[in-house]
N, C-alpha and C positions, 0 to 999 in steps of 0.2 A: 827405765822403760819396761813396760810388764809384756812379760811374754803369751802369746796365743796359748801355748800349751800351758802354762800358771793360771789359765783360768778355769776351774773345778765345776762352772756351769751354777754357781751358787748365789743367793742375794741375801742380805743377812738385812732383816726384819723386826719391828716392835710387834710387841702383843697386840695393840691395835689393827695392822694389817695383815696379821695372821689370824683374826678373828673375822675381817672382813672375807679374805680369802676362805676362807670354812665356810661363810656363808655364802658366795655364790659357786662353790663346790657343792654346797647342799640341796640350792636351786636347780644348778642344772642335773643335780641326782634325779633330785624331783619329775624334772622337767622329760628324763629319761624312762623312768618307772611309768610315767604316764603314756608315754606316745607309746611303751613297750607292753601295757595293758591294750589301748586303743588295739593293735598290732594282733594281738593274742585272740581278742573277742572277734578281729574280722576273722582271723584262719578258723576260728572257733563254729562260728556262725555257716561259712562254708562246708565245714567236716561233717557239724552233729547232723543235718537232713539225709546224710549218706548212711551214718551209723544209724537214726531213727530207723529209716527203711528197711536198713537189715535188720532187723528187729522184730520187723511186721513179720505175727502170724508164727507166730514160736511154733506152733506146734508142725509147721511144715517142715519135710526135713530137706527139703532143695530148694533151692535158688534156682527161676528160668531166667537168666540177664542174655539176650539175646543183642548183637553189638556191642558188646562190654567192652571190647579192647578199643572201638574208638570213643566210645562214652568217659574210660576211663583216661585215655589218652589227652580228653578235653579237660575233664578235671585237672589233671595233671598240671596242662599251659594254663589251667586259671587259676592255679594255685602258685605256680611260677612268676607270673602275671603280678600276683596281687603281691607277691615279696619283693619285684623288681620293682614296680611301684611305691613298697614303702622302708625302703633302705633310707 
């Protein structure tokens, strides 16, 4: 009778099903790189209108942001938002 602890967690396999397994390893890589691009271009999308704007007007040498700390505050929850959503 084979004991619980004698089993190493192992399954011993042909080249056939270790080539199948590689490929949907490779799928769900795939399947990952993409939702993780998707992912990127929304935070992406959200960010750059903020950095554009600081931008505006180089030659000024202040910023008037008059509410910033709840302006910034919102960003914040929608940036929060938009990761809790795509976990």
């Amino acid at each position: 009778m084979k004991k619980e602890e004698d089993d190493f967690g192992f399954t011993l396999v042909n080249e056939n099903e270790l080539k199948e397994y590689e490929r949907q390893i490779e799928k769900q890589l795939i399947e990952v790189q993409s939702s993780a691009q998707i992912k990127m271009e929304g935070l992406k999308k959200m960010v750059m209108p903020l950095l554009e704007n600081l931008m505006k007007d180089e030659e000024k040498t202040y910023i008037y942001w008059p509410n910033r700390v709840e302006k910034i505050k919102a960003f914040i929850q929608k940036i929060d938002k938009y990761i809790q959503d795509n976990k």
